[in-house]
N, C-alpha and C positions, 0 to 999 in steps of 0.2 A: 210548502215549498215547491211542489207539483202544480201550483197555479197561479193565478195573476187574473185582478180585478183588473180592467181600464177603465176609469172613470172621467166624468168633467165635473169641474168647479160648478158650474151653472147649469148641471144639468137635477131635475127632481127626481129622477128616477133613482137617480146615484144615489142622492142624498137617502133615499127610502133603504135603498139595500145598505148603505153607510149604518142606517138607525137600526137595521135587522139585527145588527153586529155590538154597536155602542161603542163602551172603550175598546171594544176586543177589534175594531177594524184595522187600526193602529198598528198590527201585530200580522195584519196582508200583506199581501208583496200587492204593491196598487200602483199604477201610474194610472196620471191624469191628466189628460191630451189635449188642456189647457198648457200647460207648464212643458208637458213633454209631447209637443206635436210630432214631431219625427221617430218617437221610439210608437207611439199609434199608426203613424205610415206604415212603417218597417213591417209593423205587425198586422197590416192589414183590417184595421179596426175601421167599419163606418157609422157603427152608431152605439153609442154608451148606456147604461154599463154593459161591459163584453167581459164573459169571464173565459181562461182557455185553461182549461186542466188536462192535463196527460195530453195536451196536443189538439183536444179538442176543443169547439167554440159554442160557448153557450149563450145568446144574446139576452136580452133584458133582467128584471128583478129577479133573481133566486132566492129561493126560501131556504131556510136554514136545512131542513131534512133532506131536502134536494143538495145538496152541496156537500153534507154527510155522506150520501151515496156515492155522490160523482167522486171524492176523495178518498173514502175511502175509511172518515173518520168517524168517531163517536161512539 
């Protein structure tokens, strides 16, 4: 709930961090700046995936252990 994937429909990179995840991606807080170009402005996103946990911006693929950290989880 501390964080938000940005993603694009057409982008591969997404789709790789999408598969890190599987069913459980579903279950992010994700927008996708295909569908939602302005809430990606708003937030300042220039290239996907952008993850921002606690405020901060983490650009390209994250691995699962890294994301565990950054949250806080696992």
């Amino acid at each position: 709930e501390k964080s938000i994937i940005y993603v694009s429909a057409t982008c591969s990179h997404c789709q790789r961090q999408k598969d890190l995840f599987g069913n459980s991606f579903k279950e992010l807080n994700s927008i996708d700046c295909v569908f939602s170009p302005e809430k990606c402005r708003e937030a300042g996103i220039t290239a996907v995936p952008t993850w921002i946990i606690d405020g901060e911006t983490y650009k390209g693929v994250q691995d699962i252990e890294k994301l565990k950290e950054l949250t806080n989880c696992g």
